[in-house]
MIVOVEX-906969 format. One line per 2 residues: number of its first residue (from 1); for each residue x, y, z of N, C-alpha, C. Coordinates in Angstrom, 2 decimals. Each point is the difference from the previous one (the first is absolute). Layout:
REM residues N
NUM = X/Y/Z/X/Y/Z/X/Y/Z ~ ...
***
This chain:
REM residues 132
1 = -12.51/-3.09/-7.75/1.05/-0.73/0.68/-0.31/-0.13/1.49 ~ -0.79/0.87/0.64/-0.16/0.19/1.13/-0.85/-1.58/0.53
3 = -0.96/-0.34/-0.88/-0.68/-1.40/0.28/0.67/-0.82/0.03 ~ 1.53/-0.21/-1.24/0.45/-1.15/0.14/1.33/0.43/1.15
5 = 0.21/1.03/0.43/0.79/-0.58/1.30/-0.94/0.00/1.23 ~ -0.94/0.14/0.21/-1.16/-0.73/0.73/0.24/-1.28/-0.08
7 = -0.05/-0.43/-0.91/-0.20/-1.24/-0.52/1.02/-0.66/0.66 ~ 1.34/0.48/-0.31/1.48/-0.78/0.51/0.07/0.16/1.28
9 = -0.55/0.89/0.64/0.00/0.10/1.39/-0.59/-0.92/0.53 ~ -1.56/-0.05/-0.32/-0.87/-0.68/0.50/0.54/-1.60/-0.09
11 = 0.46/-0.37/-1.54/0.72/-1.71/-0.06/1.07/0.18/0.36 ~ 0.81/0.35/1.29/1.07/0.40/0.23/-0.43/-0.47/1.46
13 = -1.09/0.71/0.10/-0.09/-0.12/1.49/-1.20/-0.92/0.55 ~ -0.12/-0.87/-1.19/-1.24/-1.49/-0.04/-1.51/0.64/0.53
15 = 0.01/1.22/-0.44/-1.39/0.67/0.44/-1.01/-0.51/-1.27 ~ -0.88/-0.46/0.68/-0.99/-0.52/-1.09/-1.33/0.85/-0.14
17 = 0.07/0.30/1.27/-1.60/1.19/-0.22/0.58/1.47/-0.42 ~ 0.97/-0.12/0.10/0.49/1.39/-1.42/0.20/-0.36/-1.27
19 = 0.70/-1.21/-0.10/-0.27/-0.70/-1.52/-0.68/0.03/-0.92 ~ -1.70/-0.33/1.25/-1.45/-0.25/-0.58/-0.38/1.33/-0.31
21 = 0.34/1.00/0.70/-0.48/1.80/-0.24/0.74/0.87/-1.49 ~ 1.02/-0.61/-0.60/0.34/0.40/-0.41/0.27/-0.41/-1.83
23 = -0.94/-1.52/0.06/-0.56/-0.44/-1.17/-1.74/0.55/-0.43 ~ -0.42/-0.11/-1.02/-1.11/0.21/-0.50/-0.76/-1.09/0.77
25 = -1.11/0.28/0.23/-1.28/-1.63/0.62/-0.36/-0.65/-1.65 ~ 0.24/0.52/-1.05/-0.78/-0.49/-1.45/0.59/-1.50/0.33
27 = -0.43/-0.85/-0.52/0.04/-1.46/-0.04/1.32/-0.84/-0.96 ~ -0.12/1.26/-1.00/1.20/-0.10/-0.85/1.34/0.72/0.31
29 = 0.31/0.38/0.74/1.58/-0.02/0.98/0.41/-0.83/-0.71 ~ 1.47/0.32/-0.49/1.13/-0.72/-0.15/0.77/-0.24/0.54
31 = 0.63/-0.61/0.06/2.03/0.10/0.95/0.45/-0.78/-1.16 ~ 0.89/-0.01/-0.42/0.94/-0.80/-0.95/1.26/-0.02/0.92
33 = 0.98/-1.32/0.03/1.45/-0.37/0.38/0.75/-0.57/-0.89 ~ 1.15/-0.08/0.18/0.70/-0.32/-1.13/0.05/-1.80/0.23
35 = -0.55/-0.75/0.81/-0.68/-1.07/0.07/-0.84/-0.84/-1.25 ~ -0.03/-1.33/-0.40/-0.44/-0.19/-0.79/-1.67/0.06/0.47
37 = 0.04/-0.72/1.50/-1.40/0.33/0.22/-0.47/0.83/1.24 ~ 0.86/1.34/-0.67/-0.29/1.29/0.83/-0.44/0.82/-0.85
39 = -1.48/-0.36/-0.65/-1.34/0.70/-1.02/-1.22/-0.19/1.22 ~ 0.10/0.68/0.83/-1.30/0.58/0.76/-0.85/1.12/0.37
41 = -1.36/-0.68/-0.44/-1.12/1.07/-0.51/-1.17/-0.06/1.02 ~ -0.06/1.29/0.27/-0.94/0.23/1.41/0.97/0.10/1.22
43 = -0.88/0.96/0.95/0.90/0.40/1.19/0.52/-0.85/1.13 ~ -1.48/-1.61/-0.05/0.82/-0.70/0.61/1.26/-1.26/-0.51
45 = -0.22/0.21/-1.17/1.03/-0.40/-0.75/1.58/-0.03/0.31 ~ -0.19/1.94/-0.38/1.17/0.51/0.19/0.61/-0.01/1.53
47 = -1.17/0.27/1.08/0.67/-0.13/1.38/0.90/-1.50/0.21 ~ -0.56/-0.74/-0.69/0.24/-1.33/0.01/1.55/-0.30/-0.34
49 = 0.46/0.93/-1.06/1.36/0.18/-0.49/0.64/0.35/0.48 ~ -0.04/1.41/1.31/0.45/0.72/0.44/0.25/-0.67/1.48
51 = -1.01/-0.87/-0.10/0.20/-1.03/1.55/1.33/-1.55/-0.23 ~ -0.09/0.00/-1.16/0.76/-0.81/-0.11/1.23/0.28/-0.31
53 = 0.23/1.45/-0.41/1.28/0.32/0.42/0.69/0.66/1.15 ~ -1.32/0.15/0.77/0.88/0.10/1.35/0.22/-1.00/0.63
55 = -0.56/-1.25/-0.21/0.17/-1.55/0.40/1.13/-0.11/-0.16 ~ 0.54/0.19/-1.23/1.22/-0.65/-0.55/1.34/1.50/0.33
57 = -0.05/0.47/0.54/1.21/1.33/0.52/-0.46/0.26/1.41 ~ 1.63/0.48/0.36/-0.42/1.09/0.85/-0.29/1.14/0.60
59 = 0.97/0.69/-1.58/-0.11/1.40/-0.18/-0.24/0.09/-1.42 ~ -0.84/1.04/0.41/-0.30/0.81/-1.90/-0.16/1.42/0.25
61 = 1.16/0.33/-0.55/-0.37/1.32/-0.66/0.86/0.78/-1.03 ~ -0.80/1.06/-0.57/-0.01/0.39/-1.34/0.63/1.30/-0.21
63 = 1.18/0.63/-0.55/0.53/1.35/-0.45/-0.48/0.02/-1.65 ~ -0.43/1.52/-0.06/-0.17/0.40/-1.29/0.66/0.62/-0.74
65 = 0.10/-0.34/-1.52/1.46/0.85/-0.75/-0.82/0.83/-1.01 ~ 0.36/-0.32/-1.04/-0.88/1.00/-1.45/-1.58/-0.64/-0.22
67 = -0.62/1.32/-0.20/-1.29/-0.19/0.02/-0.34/0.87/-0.86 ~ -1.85/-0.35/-0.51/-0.35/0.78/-1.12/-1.43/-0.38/0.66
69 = -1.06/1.63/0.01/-1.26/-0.24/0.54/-0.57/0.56/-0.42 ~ -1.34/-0.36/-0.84/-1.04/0.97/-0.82/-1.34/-0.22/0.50
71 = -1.06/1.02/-0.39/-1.53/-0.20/0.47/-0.54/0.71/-1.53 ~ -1.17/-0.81/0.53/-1.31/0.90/-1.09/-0.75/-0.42/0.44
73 = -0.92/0.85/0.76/-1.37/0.57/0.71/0.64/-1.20/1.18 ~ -1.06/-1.02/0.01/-0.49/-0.54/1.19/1.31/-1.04/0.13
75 = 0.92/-0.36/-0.83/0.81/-1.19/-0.59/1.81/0.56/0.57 ~ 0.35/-0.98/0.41/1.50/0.63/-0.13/0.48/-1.24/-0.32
77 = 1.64/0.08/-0.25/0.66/-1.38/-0.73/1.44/0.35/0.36 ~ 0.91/-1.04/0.50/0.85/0.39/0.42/1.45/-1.04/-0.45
79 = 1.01/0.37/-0.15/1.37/-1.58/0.07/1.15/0.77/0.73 ~ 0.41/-0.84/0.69/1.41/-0.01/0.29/0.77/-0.92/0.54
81 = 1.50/0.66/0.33/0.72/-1.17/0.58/-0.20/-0.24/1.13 ~ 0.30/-1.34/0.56/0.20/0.29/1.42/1.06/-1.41/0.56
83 = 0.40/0.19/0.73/1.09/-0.82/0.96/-0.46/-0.55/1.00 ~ -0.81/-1.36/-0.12/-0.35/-1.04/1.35/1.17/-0.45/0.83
85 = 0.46/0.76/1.09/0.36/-1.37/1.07/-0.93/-0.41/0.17 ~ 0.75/-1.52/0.57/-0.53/-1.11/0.09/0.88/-0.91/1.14
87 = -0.47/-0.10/1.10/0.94/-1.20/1.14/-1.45/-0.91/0.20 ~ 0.97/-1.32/-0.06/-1.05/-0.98/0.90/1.32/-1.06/0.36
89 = -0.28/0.04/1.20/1.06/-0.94/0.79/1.19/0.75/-0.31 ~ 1.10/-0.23/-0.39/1.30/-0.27/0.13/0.30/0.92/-1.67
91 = -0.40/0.11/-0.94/-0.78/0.55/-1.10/0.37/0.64/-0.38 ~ 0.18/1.43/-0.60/0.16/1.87/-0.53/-0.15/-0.21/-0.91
93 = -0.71/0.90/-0.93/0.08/0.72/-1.37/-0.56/0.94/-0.11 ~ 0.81/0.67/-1.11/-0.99/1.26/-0.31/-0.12/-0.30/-1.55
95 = -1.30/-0.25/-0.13/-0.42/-0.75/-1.31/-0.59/1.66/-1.20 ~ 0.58/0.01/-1.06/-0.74/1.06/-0.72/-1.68/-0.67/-0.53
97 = -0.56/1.48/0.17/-1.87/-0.39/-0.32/-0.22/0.76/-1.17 ~ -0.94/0.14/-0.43/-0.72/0.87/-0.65/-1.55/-0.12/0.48
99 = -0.58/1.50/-0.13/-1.43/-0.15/0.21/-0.67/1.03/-0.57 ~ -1.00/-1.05/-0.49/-1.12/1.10/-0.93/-1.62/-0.10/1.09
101 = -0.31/1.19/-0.23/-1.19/-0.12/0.93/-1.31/0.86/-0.75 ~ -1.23/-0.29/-0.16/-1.31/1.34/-0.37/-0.64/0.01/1.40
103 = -0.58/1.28/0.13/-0.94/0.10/1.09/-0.73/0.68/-0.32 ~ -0.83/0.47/0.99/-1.57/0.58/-0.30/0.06/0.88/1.25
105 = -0.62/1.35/-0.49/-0.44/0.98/0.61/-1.34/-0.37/0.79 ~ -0.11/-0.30/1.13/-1.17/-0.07/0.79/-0.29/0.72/1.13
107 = -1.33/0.17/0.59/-0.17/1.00/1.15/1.00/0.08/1.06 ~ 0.63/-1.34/-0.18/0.87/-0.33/1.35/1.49/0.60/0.19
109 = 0.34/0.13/-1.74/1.14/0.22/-0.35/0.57/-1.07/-0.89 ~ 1.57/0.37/-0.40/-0.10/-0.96/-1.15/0.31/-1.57/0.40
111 = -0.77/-1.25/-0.69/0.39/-1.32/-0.14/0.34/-0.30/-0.29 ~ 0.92/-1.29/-0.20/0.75/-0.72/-1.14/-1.30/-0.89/-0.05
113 = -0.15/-0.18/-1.74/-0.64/-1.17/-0.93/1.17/-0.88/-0.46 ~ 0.83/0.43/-0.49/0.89/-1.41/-0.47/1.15/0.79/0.55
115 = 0.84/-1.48/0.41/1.87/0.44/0.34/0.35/-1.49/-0.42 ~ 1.20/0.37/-0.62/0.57/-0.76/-0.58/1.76/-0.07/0.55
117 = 0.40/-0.81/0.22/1.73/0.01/0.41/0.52/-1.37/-0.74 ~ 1.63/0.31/0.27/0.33/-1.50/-0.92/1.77/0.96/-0.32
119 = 0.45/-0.89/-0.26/1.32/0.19/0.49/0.72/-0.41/-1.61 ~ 1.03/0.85/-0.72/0.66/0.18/-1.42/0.70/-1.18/0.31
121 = -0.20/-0.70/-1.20/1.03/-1.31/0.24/1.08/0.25/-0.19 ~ 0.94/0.93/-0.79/0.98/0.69/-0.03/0.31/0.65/-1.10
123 = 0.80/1.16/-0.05/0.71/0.72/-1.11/0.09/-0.84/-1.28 ~ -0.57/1.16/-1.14/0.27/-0.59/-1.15/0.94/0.58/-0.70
125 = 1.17/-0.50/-0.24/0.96/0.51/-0.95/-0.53/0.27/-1.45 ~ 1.28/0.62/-0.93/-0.56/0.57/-1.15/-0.24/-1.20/-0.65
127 = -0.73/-0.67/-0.18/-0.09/-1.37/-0.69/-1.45/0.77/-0.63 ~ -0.22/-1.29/-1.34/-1.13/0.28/-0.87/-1.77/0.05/0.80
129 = -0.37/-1.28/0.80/-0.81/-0.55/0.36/0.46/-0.10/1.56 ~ -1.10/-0.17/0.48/0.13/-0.32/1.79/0.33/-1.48/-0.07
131 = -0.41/-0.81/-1.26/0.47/-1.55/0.56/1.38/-0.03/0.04 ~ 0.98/0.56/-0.34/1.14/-0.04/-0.77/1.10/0.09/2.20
***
């Protein structure tokens, strides 16, 4: 957890050369958004995502709720909730997230390889099926 509130700090506070320190260099970096075309692969990809949402706000930042975090050897894997504010202009929300993340044990310390966020479209009542 400690990387990904790095993480919220760092996109919190539009720091990009902590951004870059705190992903893997492998080529295959993920970021996933809950965007239809927020599927970007590679680091400059993903900076690319992360630039365009500070384009579009003026504040971001992130509180964390229930979480669940496991490793084996070099690998860790992580989900939880989390609560985006969000202002741009005139604006507020505090939007619910979810985020799943793997990283990698490296000399440097640990990286994120894939993060994923994206926001529950809403509560499902006791119904049979989610289409319902």
């Amino acid at each position: 957890m400690s990387v990904l509130r790095n993480f919220a700090d760092a996109y919190a506070n539009r720091d990009k050369r902590r951004l870059l320190n705190l992903f893997c260099t492998d080529r295959d970096v993920v970021l996933l958004g809950s965007g239809c075309d927020e599927r970007n692969v590679g680091i400059n990809a993903a900076l690319g995502q992360i630039r365009r949402d500070w384009e579009q706000t003026d504040t971001l930042r992130m509180r964390f709720g229930w979480r669940s975090v496991s490793t084996m050897g070099q690998v860790a894997w992580l989900a939880t909730d989390c609560y985006l504010y969000v202002q741009a202009g005139y604006r507020r929300a505090e939007v619910p997230m979810r985020i799943t993340a793997v990283m990698i044990q490296t000399e440097d310390g640990w990286k994120i390889a894939q993060l994923h966020y994206s926001s529950p479209i809403s509560v499902e009542s006791d119904v049979d099926t989610c289409l319902e």
